[in-house]
N, CA, C and O of each residue as an XYZ file, in Angstrom:
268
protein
N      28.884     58.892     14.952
C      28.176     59.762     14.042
C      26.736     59.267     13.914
O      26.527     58.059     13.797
N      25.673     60.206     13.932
C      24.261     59.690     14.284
C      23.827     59.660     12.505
O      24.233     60.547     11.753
N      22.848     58.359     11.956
C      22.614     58.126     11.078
C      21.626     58.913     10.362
O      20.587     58.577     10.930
N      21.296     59.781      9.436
C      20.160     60.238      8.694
C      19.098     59.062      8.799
O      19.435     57.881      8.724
N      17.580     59.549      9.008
C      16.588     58.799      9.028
C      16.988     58.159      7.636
O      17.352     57.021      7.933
N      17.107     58.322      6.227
C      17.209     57.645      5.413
C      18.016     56.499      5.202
O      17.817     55.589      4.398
N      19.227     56.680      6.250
C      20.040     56.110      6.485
C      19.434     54.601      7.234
O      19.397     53.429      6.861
N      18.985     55.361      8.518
C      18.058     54.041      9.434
C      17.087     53.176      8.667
O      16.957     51.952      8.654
N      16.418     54.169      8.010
C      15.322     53.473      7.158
C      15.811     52.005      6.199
O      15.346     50.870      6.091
N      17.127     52.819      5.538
C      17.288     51.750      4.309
C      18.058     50.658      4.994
O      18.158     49.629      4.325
N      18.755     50.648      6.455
C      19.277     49.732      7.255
C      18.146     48.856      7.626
O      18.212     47.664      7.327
N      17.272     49.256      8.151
C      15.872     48.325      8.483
C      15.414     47.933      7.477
O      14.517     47.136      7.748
N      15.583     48.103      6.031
C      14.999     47.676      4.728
C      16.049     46.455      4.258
O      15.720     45.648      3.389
N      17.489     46.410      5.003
C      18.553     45.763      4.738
C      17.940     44.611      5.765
O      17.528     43.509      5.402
N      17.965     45.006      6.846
C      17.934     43.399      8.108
C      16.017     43.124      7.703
O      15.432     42.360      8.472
N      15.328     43.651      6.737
C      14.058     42.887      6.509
C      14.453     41.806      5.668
O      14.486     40.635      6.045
N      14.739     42.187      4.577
C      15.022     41.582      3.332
C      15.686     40.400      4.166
O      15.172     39.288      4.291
N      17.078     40.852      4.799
C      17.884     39.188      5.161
C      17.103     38.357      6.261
O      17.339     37.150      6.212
N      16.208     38.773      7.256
C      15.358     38.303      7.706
C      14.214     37.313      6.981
O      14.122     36.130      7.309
N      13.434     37.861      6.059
C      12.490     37.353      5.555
C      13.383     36.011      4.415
O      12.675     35.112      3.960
N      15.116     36.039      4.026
C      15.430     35.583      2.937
C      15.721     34.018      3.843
O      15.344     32.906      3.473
N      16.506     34.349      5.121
C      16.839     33.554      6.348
C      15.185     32.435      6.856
O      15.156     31.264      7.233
N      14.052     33.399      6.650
C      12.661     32.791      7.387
C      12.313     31.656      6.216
O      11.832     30.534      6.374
N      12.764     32.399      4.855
C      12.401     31.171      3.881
C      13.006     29.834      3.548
O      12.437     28.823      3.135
N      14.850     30.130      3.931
C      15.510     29.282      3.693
C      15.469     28.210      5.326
O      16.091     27.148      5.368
N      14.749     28.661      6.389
C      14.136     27.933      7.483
C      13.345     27.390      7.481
O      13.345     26.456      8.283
N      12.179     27.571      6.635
C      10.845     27.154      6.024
C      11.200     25.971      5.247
O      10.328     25.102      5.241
N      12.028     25.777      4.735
C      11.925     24.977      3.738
C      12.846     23.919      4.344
O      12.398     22.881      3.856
N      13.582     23.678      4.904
C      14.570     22.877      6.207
C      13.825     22.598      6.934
O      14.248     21.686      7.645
N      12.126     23.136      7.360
C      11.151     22.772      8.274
C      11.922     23.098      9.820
O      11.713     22.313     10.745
N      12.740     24.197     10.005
C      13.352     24.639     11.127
C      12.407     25.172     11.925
O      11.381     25.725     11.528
N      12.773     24.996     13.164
C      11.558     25.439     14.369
C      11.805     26.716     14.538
O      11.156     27.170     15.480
N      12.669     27.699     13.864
C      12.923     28.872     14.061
C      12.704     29.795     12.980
O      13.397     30.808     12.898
N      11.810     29.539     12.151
C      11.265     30.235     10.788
C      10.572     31.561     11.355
O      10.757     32.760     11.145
N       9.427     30.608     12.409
C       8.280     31.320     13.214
C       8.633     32.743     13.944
O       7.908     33.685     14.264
N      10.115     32.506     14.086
C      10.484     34.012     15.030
C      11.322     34.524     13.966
O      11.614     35.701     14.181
N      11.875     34.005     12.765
C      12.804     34.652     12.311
C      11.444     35.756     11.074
O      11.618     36.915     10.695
N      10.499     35.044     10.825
C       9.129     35.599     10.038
C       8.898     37.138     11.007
O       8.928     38.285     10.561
N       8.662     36.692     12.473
C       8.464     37.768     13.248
C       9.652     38.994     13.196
O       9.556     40.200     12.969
N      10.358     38.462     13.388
C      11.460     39.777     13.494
C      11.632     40.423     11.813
O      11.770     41.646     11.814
N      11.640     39.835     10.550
C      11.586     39.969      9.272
C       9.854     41.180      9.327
O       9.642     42.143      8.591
N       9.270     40.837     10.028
C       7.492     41.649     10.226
C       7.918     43.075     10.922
O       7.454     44.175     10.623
N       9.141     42.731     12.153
C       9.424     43.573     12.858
C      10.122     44.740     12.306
O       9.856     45.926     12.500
N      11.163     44.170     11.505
C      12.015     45.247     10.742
C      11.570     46.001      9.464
O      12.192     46.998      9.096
N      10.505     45.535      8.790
C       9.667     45.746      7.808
C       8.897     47.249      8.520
O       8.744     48.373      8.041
N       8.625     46.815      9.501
C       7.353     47.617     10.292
C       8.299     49.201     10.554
O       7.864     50.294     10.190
N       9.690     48.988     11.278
C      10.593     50.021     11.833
C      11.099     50.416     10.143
O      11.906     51.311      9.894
N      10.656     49.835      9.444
C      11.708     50.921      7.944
C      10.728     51.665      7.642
O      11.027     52.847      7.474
N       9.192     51.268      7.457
C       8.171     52.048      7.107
C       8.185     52.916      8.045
O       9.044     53.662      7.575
N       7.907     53.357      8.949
C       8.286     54.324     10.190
C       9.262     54.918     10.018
O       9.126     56.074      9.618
N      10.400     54.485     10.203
C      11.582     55.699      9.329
C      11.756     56.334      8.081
O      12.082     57.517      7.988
N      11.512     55.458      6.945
C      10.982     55.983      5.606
C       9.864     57.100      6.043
O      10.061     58.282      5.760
N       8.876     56.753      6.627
C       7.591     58.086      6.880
C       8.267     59.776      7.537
O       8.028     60.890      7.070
N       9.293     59.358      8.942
C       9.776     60.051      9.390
C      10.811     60.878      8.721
O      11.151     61.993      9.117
N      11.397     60.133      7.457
C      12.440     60.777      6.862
C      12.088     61.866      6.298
O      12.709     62.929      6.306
N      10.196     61.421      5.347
C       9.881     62.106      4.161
C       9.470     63.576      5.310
O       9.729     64.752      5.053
N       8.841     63.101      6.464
C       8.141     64.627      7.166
C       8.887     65.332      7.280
O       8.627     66.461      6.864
N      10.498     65.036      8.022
C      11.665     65.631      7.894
C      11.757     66.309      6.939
O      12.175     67.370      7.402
N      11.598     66.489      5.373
C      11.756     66.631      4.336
C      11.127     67.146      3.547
O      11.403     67.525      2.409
N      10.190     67.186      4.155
C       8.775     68.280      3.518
C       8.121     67.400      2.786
O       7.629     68.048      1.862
N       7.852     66.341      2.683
C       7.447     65.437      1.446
C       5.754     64.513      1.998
O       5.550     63.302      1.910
N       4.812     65.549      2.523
C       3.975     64.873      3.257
C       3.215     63.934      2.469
O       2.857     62.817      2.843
N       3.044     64.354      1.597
C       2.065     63.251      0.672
C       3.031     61.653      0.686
O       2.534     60.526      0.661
N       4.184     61.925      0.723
C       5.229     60.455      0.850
C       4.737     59.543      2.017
O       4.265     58.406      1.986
N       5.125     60.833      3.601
C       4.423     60.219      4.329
C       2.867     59.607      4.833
O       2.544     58.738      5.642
N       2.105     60.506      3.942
C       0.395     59.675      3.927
C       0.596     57.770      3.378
O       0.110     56.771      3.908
N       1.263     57.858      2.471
C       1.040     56.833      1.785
C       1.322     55.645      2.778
O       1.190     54.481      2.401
């Protein structure tokens, strides 16, 4: 079953959050893998705003997507 953009969106808003929560609790262990886990946490951040935008055009809601 194919996901509603809102659907994708708030999934990429799910793997940011545990990304960025994972980059901090690496940060602070001084783990050599903060640096990519920061990147991919940037990455998934980046793909929810893009689906959030795509959802609202879907939706008639353009002023949502300007923002």
């Amino acid at each position: 079953m194919p996901q509603s953009p809102h659907d994708r969106a708030a999934e990429y808003h799910n793997l940011a959050a545990h990304a960025h929560s994972a980059a901090a609790a690496s940060h602070n262990q001084g783990s050599l893998t903060a640096h990519e886990l920061s990147r991919q946490a940037h990455e998934h951040s980046t793909r929810a705003f893009e689906a959030s935008r795509k959802a609202a055009e879907e939706h008639g809601e353009p002023e949502a997507a300007d923002k």
